[in-house]
N, C-alpha and C positions, 0 to 999 in steps of 0.2 A: 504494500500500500504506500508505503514511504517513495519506495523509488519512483512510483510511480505519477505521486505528487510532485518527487523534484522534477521529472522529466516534463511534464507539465505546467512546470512555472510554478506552482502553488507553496511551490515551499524553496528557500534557497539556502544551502550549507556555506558552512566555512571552506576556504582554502580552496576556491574557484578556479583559481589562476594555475592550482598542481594537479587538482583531481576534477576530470567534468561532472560540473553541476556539484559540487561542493563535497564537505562529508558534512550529514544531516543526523545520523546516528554511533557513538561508542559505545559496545555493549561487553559488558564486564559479567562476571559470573553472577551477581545478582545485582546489580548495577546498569543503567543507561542513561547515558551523558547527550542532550539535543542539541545538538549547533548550530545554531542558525543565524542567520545576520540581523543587524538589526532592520526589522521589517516588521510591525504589528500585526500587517494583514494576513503573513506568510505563518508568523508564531497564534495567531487566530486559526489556521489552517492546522496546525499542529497539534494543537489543542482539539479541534474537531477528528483529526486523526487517532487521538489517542482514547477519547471519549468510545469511538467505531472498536477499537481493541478490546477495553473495557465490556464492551457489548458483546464482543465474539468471539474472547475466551472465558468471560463471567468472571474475570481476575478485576481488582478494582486496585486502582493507580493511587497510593496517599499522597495528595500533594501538597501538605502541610508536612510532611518530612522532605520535600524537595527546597531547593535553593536557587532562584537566577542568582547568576553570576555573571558581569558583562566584561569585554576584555576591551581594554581602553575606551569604557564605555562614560555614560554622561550618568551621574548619579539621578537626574531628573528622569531618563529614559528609563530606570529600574521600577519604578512604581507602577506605569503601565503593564508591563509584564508579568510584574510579580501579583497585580491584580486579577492580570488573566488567567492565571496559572493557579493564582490561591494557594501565594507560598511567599516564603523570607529571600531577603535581599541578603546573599551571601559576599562574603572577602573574596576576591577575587587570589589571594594566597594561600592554595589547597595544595594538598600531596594524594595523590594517590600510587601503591603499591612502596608508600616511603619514597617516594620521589614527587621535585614541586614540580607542578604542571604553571604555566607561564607560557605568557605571552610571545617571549623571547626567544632565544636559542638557549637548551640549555649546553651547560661546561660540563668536561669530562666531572668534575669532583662532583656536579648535583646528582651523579648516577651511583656515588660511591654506599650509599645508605643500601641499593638493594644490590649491589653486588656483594658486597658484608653480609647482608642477609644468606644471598645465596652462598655464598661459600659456606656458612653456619650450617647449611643446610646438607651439603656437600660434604662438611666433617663429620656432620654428626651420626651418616647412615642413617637417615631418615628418610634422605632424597632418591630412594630406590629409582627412578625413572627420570632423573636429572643428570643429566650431562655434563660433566665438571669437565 
């Protein structure tokens, strides 16, 4: 359904210019991350998209445990969204898997928390199906 809103105009991702038609979904083991530009109309689309989910797998989406986060974004622009959404205006300085997620490039050393990890993991014989 997603892709076939972005190919449709209805919805626009991030990162246009590397991947066509943007990336509009990250989906993590029980996690997914929406990226979308700032567009109202398009995150109104999104929203009805997600609603159509809700109804067709009978799963229901908290969005009082969700968070906009905008990326060099205008702190006036957050309240619409987070309206539409019926959810909190989050920091824009998050880590996921122990790594900060940014606007930016990250440097080798923002990577060194989950390479630590993984080695831990690696020593410990735990990591039966990891690759060291």
């Amino acid at each position: 359904m997603v892709s076939k809103a972005q190919k449709s105009g209805l919805i626009i991702g991030l990162a246009g210019n590397l991947i066509p038609n943007g990336v509009v979904l990250l989906q993590y083991t029980d996690d997914t991350i929406v990226c979308l530009r700032n567009d109202l109309e398009g995150a109104r689309n999104m929203k009805l998209l997600l609603y159509v989910y809700e109804l067709m797998s009978g799963m229901k989406i908290n969005f009082s445990k969700s968070e906009i986060i905008t990326i060099h974004g205008d702190n006036e622009l957050d309240k619409p969204f987070a309206d539409l959404f019926n959810c909190q205006i989050g920091k824009p300085s998050i880590k996921y898997l122990g790594v900060r997620v940014s606007s930016s490039r990250l440097h080798v050393r923002d990577w060194d928390p989950l390479v630590e990890k993984n080695a831990k993991i690696c020593q410990s014989g735990k990591g039966i199906y990891v690759i060291c």
